[in-house]
FIKOLZA-1660 file (N, C-alpha, C; in steps of 0.1 Angstrom, whole numbers, plus 5000, padded with zeros to 4 digits):
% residues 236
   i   px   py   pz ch aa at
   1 0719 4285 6384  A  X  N
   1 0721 4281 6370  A  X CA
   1 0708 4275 6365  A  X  C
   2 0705 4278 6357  A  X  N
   2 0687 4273 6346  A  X CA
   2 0695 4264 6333  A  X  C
   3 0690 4253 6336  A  X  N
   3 0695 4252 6322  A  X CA
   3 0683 4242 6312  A  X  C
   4 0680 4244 6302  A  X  N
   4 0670 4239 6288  A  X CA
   4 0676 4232 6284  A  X  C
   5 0668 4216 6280  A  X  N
   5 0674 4206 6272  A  X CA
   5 0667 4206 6258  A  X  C
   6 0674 4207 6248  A  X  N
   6 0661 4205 6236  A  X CA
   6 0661 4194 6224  A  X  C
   7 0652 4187 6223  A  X  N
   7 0654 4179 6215  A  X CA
   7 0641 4178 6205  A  X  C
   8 0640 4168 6199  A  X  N
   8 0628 4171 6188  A  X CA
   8 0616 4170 6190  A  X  C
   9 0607 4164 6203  A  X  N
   9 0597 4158 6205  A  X CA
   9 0595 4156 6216  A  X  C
  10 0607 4157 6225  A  X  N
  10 0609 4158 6238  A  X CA
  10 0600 4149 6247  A  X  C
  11 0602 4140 6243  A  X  N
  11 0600 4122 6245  A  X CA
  11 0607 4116 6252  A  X  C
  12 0620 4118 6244  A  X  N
  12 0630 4104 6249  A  X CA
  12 0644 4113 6253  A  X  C
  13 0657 4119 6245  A  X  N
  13 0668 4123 6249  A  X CA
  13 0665 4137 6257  A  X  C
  14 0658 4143 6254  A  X  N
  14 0659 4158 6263  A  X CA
  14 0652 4151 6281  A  X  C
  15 0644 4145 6280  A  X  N
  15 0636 4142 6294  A  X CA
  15 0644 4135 6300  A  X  C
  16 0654 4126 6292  A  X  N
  16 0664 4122 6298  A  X CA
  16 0673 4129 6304  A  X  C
  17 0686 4138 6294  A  X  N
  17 0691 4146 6299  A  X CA
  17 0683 4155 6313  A  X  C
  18 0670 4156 6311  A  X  N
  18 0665 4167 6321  A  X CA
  18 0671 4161 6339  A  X  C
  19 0660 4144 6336  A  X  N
  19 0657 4138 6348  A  X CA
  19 0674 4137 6357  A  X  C
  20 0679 4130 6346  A  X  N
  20 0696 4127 6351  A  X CA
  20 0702 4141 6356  A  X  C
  21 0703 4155 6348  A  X  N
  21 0714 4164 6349  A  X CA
  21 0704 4165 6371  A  X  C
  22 0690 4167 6369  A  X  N
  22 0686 4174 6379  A  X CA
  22 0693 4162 6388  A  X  C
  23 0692 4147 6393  A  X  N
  23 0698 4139 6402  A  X CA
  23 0714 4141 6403  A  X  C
  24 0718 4145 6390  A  X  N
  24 0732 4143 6391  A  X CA
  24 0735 4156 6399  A  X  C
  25 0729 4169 6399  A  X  N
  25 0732 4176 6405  A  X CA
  25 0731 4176 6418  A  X  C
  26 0724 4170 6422  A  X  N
  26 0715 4171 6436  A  X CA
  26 0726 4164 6443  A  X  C
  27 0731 4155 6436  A  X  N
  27 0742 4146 6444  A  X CA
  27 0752 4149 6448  A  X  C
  28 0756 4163 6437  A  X  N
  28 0769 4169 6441  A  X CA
  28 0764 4183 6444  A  X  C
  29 0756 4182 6452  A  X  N
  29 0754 4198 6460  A  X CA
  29 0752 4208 6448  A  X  C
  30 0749 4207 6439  A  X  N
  30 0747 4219 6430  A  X CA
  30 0733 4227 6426  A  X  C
  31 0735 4238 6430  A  X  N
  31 0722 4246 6429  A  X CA
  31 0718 4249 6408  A  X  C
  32 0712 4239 6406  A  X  N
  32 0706 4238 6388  A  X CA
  32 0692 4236 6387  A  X  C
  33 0688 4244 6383  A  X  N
  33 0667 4240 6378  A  X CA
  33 0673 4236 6362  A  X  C
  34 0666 4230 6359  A  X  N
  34 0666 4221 6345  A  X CA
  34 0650 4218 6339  A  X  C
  35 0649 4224 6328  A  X  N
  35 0642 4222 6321  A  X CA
  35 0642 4218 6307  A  X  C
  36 0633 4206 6296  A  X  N
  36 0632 4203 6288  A  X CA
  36 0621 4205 6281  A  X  C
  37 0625 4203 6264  A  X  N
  37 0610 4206 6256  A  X CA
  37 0615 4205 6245  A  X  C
  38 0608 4204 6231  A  X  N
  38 0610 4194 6217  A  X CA
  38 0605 4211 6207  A  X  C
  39 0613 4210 6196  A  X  N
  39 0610 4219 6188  A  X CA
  39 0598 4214 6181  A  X  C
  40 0595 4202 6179  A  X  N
  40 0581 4201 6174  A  X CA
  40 0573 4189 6183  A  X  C
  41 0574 4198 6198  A  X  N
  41 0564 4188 6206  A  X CA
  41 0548 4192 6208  A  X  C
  42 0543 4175 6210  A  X  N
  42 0532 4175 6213  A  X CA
  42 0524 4181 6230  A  X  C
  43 0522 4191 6231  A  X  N
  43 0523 4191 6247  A  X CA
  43 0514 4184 6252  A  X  C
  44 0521 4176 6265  A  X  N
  44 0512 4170 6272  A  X CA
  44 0520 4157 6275  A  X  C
  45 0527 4152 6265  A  X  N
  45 0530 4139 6264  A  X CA
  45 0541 4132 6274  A  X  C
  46 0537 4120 6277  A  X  N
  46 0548 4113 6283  A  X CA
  46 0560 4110 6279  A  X  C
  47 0571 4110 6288  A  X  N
  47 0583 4101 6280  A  X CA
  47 0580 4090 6277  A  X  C
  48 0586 4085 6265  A  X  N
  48 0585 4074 6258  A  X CA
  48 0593 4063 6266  A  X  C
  49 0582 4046 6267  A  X  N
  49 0582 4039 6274  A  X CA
  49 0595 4034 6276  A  X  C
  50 0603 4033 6267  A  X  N
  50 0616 4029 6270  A  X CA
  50 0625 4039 6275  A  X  C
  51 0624 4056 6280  A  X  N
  51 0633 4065 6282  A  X CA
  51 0628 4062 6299  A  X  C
  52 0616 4061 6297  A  X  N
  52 0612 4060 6316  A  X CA
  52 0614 4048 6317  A  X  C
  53 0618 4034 6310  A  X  N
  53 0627 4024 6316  A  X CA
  53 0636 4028 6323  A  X  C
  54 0648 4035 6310  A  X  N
  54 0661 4035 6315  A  X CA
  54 0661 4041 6325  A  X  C
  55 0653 4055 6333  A  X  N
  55 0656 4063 6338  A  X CA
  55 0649 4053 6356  A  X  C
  56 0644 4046 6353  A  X  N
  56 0636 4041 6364  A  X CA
  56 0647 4028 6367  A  X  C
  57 0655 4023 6355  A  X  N
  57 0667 4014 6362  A  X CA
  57 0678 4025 6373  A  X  C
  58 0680 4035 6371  A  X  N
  58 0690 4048 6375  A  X CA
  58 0677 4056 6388  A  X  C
  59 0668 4048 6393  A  X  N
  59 0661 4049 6404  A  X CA
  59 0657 4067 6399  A  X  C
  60 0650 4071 6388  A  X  N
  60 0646 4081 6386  A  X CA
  60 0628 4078 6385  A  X  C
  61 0617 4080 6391  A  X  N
  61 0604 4078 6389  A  X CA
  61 0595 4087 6386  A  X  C
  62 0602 4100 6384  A  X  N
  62 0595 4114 6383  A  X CA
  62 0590 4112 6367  A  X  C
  63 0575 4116 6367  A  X  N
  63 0566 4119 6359  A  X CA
  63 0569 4129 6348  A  X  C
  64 0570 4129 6334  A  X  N
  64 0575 4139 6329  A  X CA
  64 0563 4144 6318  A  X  C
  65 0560 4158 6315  A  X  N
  65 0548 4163 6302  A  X CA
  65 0560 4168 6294  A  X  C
  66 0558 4163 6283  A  X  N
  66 0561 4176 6270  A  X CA
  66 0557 4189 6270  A  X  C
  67 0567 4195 6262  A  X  N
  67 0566 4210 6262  A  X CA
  67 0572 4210 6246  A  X  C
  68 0562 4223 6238  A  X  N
  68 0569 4230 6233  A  X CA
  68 0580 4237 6233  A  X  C
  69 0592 4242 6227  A  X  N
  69 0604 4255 6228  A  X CA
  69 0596 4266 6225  A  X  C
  70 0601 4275 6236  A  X  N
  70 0589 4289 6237  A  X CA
  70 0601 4300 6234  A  X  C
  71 0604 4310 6233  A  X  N
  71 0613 4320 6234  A  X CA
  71 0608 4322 6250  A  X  C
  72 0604 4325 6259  A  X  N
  72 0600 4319 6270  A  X CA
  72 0607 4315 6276  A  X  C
  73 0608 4305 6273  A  X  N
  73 0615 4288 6279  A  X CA
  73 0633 4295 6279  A  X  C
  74 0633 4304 6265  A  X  N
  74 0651 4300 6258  A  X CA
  74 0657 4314 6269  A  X  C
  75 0641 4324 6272  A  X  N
  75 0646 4336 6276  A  X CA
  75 0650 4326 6293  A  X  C
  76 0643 4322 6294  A  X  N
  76 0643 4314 6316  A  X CA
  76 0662 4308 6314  A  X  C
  77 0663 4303 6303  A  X  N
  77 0675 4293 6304  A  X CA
  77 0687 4305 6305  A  X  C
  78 0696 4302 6314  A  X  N
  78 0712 4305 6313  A  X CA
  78 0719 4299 6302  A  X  C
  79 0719 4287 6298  A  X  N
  79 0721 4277 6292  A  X CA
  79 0712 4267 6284  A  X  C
  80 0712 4272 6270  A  X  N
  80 0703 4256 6264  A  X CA
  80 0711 4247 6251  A  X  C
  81 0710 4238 6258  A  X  N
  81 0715 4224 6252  A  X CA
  81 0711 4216 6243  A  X  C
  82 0710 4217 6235  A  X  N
  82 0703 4209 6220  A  X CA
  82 0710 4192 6222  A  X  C
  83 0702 4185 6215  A  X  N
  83 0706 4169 6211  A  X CA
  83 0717 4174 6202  A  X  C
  84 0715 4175 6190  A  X  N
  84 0721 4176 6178  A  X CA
  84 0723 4186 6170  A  X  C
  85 0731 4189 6161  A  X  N
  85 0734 4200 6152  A  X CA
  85 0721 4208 6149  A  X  C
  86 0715 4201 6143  A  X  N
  86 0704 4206 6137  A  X CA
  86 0692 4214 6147  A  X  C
  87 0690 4204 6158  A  X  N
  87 0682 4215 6167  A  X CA
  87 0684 4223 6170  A  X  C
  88 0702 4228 6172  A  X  N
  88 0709 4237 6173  A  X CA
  88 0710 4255 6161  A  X  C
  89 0702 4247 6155  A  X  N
  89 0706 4254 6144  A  X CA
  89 0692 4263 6140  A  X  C
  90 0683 4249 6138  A  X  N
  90 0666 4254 6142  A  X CA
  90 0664 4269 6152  A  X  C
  91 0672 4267 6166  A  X  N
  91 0668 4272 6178  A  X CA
  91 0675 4292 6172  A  X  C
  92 0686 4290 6163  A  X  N
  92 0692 4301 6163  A  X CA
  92 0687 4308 6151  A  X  C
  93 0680 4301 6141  A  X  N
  93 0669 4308 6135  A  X CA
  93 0660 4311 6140  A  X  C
  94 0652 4308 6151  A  X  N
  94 0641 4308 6157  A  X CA
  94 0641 4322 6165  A  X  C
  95 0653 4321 6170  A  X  N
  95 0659 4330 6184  A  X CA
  95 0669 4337 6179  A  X  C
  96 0676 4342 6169  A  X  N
  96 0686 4348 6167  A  X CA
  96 0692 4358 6180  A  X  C
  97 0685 4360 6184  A  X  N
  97 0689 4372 6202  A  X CA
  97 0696 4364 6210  A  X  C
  98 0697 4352 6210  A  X  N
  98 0697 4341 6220  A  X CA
  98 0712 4332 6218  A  X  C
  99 0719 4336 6207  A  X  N
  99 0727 4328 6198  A  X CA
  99 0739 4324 6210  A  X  C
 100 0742 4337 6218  A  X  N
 100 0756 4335 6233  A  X CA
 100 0748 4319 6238  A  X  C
 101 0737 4316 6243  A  X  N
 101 0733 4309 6254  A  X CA
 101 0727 4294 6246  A  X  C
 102 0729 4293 6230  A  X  N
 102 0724 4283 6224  A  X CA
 102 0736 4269 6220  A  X  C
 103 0737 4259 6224  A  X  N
 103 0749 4248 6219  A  X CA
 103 0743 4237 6225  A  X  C
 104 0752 4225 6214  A  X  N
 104 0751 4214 6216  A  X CA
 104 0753 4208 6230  A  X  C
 105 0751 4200 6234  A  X  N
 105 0755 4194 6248  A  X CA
 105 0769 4187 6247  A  X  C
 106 0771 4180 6236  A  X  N
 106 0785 4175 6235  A  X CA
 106 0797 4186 6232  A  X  C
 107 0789 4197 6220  A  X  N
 107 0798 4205 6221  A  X CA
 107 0804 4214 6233  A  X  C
 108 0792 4218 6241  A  X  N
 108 0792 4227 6252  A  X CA
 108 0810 4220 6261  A  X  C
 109 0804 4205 6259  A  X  N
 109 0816 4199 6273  A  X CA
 109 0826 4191 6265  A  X  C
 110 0830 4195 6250  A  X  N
 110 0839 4195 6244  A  X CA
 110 0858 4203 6251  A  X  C
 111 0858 4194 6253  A  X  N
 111 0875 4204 6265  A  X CA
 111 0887 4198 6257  A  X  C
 112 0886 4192 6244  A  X  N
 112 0896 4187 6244  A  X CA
 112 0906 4196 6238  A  X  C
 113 0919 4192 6240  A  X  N
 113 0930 4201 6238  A  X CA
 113 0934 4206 6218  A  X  C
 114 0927 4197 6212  A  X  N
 114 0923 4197 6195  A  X CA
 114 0912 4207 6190  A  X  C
 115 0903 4203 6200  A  X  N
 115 0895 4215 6198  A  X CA
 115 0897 4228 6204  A  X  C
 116 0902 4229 6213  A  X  N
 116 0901 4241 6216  A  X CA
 116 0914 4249 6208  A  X  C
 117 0920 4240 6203  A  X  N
 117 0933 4247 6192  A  X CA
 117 0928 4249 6185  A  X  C
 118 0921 4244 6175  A  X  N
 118 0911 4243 6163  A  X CA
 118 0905 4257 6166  A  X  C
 119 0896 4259 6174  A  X  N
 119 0884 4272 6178  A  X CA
 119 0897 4282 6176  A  X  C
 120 0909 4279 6185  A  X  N
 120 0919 4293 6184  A  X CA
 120 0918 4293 6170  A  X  C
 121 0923 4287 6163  A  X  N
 121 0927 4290 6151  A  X CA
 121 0918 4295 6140  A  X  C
 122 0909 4292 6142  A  X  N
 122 0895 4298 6136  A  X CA
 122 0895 4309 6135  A  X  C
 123 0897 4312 6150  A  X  N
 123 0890 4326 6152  A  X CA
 123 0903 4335 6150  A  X  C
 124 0917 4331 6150  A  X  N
 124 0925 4345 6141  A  X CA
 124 0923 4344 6130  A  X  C
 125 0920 4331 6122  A  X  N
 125 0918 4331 6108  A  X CA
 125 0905 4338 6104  A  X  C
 126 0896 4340 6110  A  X  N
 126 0886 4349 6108  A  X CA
 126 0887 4362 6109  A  X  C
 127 0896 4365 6123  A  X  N
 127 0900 4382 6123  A  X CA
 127 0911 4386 6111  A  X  C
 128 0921 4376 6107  A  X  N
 128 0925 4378 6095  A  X CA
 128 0919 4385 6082  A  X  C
 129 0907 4375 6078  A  X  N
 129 0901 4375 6070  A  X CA
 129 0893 4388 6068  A  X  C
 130 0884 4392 6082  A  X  N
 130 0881 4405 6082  A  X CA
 130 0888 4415 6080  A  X  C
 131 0899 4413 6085  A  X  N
 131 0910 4423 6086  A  X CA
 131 0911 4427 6073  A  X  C
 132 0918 4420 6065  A  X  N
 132 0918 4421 6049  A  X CA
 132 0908 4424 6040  A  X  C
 133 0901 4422 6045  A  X  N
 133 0886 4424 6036  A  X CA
 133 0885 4439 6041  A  X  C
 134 0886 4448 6050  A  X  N
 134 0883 4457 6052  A  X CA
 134 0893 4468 6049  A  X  C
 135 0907 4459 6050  A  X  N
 135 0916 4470 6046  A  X CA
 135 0911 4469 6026  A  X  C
 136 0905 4463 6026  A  X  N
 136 0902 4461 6008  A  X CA
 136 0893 4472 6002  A  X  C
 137 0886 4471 6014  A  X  N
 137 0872 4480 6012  A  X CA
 137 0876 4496 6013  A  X  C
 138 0890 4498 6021  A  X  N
 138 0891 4513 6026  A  X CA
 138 0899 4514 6013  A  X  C
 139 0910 4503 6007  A  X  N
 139 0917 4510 5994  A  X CA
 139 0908 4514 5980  A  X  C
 140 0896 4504 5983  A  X  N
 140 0890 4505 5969  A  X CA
 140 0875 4507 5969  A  X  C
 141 0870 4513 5984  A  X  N
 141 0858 4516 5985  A  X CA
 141 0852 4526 5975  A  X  C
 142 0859 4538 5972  A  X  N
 142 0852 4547 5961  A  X CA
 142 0856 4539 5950  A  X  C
 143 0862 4533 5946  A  X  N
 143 0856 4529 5931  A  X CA
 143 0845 4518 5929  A  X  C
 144 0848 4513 5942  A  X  N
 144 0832 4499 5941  A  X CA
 144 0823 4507 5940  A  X  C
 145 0821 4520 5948  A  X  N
 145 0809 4524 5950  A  X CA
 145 0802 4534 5940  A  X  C
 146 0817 4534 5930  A  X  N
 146 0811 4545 5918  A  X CA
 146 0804 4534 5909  A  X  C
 147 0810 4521 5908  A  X  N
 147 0806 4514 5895  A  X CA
 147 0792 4508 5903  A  X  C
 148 0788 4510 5914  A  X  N
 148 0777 4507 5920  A  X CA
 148 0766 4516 5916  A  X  C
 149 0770 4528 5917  A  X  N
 149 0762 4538 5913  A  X CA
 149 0760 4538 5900  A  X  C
 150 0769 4534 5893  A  X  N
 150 0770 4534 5877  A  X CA
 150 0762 4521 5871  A  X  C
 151 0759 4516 5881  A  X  N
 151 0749 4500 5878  A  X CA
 151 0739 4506 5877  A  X  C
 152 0734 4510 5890  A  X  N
 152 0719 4515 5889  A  X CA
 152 0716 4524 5877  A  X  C
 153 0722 4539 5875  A  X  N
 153 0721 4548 5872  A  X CA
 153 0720 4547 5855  A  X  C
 154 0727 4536 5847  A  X  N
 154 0730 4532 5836  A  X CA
 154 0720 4518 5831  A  X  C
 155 0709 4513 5831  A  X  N
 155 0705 4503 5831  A  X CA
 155 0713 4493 5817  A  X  C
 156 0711 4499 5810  A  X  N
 156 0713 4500 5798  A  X CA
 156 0727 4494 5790  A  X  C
 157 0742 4500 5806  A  X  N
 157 0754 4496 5804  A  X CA
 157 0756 4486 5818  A  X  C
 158 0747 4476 5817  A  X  N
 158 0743 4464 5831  A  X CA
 158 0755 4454 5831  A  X  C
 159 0755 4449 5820  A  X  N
 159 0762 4439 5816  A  X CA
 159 0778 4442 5816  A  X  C
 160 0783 4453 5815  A  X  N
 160 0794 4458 5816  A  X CA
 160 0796 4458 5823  A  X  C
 161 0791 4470 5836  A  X  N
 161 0796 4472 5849  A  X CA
 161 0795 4461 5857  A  X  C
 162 0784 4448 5852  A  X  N
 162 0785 4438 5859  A  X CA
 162 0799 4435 5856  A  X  C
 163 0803 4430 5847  A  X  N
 163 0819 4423 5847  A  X CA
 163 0827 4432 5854  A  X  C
 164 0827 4444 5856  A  X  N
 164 0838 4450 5860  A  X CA
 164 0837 4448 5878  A  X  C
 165 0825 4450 5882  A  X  N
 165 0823 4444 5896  A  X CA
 165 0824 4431 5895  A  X  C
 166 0827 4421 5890  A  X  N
 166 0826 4409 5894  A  X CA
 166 0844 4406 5893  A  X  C
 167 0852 4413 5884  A  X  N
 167 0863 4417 5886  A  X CA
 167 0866 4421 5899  A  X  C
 168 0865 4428 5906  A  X  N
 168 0872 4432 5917  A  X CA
 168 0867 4421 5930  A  X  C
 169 0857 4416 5930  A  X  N
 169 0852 4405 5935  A  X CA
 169 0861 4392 5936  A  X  C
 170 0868 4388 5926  A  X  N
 170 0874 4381 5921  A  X CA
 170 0887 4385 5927  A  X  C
 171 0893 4397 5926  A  X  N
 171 0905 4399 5938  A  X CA
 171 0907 4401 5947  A  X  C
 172 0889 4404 5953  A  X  N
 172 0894 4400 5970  A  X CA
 172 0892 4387 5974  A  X  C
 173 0882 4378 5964  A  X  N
 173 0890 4363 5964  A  X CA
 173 0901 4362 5965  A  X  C
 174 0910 4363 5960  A  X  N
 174 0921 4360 5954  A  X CA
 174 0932 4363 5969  A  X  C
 175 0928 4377 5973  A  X  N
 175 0935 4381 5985  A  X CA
 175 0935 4376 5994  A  X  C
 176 0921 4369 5998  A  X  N
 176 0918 4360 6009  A  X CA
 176 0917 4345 6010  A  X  C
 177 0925 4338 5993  A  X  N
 177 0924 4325 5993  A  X CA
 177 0924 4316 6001  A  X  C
 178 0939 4322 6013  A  X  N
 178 0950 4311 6020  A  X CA
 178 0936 4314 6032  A  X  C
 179 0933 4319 6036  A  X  N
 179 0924 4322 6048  A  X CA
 179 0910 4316 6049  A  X  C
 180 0904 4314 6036  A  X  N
 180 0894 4310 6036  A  X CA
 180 0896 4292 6031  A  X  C
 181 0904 4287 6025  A  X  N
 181 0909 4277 6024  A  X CA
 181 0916 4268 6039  A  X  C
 182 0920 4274 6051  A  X  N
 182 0923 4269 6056  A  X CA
 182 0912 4264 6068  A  X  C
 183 0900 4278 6067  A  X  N
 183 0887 4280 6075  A  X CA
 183 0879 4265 6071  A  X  C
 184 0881 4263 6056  A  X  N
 184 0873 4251 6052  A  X CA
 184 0879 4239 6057  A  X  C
 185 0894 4239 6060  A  X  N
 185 0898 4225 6062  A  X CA
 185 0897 4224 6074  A  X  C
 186 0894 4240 6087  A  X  N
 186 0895 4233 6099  A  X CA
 186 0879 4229 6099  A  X  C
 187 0869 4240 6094  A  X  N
 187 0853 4234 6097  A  X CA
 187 0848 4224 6093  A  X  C
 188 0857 4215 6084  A  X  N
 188 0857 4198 6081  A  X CA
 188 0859 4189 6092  A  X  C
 189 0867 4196 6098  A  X  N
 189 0874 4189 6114  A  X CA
 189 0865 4190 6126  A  X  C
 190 0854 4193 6126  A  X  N
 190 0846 4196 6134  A  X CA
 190 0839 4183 6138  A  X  C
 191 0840 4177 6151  A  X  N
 191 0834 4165 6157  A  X CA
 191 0818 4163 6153  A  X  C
 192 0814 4154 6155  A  X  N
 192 0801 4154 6154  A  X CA
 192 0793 4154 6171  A  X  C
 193 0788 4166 6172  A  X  N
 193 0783 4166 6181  A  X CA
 193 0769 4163 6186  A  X  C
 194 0760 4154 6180  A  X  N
 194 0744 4150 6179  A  X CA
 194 0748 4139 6182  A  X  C
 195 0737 4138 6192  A  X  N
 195 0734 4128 6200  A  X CA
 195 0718 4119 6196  A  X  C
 196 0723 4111 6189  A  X  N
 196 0711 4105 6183  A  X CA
 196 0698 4101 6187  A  X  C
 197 0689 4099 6181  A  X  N
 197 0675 4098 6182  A  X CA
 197 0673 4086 6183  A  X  C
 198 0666 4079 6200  A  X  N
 198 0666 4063 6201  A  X CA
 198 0651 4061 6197  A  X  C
 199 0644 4074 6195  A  X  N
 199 0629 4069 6191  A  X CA
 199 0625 4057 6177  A  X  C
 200 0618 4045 6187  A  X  N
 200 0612 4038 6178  A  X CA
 200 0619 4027 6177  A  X  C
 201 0636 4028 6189  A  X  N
 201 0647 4016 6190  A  X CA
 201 0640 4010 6195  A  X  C
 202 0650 3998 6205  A  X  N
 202 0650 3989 6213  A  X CA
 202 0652 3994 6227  A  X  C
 203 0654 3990 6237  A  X  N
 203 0656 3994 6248  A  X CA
 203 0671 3992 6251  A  X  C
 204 0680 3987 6241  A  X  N
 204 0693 3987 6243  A  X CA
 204 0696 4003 6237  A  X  C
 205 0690 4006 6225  A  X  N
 205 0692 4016 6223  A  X CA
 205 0693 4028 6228  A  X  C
 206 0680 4028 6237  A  X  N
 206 0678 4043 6251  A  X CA
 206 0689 4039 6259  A  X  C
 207 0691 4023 6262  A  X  N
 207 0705 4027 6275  A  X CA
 207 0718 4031 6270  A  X  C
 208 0717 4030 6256  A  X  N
 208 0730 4036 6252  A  X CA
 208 0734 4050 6247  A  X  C
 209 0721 4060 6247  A  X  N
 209 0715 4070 6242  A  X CA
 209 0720 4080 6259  A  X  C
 210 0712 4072 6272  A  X  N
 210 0709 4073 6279  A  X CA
 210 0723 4077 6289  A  X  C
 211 0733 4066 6284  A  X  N
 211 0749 4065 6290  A  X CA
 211 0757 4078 6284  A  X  C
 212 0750 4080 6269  A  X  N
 212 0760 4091 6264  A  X CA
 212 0759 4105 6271  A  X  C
 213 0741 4104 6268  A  X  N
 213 0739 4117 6273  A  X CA
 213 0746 4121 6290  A  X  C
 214 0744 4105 6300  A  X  N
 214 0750 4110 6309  A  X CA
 214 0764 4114 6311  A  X  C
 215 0772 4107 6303  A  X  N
 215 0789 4111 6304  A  X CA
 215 0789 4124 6300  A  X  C
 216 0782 4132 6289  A  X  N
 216 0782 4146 6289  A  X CA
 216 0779 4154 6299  A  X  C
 217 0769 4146 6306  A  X  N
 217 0760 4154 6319  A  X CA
 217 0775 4160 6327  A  X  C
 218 0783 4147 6329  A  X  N
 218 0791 4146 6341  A  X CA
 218 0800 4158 6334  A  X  C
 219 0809 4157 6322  A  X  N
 219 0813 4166 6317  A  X CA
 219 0807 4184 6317  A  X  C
 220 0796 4185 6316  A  X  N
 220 0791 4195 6318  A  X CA
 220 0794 4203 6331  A  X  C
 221 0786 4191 6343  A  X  N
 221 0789 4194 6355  A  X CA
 221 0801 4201 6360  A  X  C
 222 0815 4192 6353  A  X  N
 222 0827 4195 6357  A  X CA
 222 0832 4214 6349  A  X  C
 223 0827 4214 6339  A  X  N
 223 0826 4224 6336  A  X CA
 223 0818 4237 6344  A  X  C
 224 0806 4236 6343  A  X  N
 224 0801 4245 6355  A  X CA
 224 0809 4250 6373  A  X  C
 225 0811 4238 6374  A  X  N
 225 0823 4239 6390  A  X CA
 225 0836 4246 6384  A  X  C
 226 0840 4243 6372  A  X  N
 226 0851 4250 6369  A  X CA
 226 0845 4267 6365  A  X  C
 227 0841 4271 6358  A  X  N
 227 0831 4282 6358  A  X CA
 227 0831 4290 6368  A  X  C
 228 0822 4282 6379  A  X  N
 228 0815 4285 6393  A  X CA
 228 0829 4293 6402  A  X  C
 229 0838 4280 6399  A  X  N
 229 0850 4282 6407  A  X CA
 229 0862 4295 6403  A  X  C
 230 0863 4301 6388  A  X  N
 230 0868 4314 6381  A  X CA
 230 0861 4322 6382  A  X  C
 231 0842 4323 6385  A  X  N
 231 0836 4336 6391  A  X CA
 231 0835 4341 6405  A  X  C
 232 0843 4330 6413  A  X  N
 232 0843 4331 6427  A  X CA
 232 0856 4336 6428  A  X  C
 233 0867 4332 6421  A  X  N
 233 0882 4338 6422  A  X CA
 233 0881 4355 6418  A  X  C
 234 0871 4358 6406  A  X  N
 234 0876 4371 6402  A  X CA
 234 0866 4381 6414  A  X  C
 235 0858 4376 6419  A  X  N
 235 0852 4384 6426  A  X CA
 235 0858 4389 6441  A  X  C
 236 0863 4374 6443  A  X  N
 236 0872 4379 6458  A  X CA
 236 0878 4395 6456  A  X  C
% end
């Protein structure tokens, strides 16, 4: 298992996650290379003095450089783990190919019984959604596609066939209200999964940065063994 930590500058949370996930593994027998790197790093650079505190209280002394995020780096990873929403998001514009192997670290080891109802429920409400949208498209595809034709072909009568397309627009609104209304109230429910930026804190700040990231580590971990442990059953 390869796995990429990414964070912004890859200073302080990613070199962390890196240093801890590699010890945490090693402790529980687990075969993991771990790699880190900042979407807008400087290459070369050290962790920042307070991330090599914390990591040197947790008897960690390994030397760490900055890295750029390469498509490279995202292609080596089985797994890459972002800080926060946002680098998550960055990485899947960046990489659109890559989108199966791209999540948060909190999200990734997110197991709780809420969310994972939540995600069910999403996801028929989304096959719903398509569902209907497409049975929409097969009842009333040749007439969208005449007044489509009839847009281009008519410059002249634009304004019209605009309303009349904006009309049928308006009823597959209308079809799909309860579905897309319910999509909004669960994607409101959505945890916060960013793990905050200790750059420029205190040193209480990295140990607290430092504690979260590792309780995810452990969560992670337990997830991978669980994984490890359902590709070893289907293969028997």
């Amino acid at each position: 298992m390869r796995i990429l930590f990414v964070c912004t500058g890859n200073t302080c949370r990613s070199p962390m996650a890196e240093k801890l996930l590699r010890k945490m593994a090693a402790e529980n027998e687990m075969d993991i290379q771990v790699q880190s790197a900042g979407i807008f790093a400087s290459p070369g650079s050290a962790a920042s003095s307070h991330a090599a505190t914390v990591l040197d209280k947790k008897g960690i002394t390994e030397a760490h450089q900055s890295q750029i995020v390469s498509e490279s780096l995202i292609d080596w990873a089985d797994l890459v783990m972002t800080m926060t929403e946002s680098h998550k998001h960055t990485l899947l514009q960046q990489f659109p190919d890559y989108e199966d192997k791209i999540y948060t670290l909190k999200e990734y080891t997110d197991a709780s019984p809420e969310t994972q109802e939540r995600n069910e429920e999403l996801e028929c409400l989304y096959a719903r959604l398509a569902e209907k949208q497409e049975e929409f498209m097969k009842q009333h595809r040749e007439e969208i596609h005449r007044l489509e034709d009839q847009y281009q072909a008519l410059y002249s009568q634009l304004e019209l066939v605009r309303e009349e397309l904006d009309e049928w627009k308006e009823r597959i609104m209308r079809e799909t209200v309860e579905e897309r209304n319910q999509i909004a109230i669960l994607e409101r429910q959505t945890p916060n999964y960013d793990i905050g930026d200790p750059f420029g804190g205190s040193l209480e700040m990295y140990e607290r940065c430092a504690s979260e990231i590792e309780k995810s580590l452990e969560q992670l971990l337990a997830v991978l063994k669980e994984e490890a442990q359902s590709a070893s059953e289907r293969n028997y």
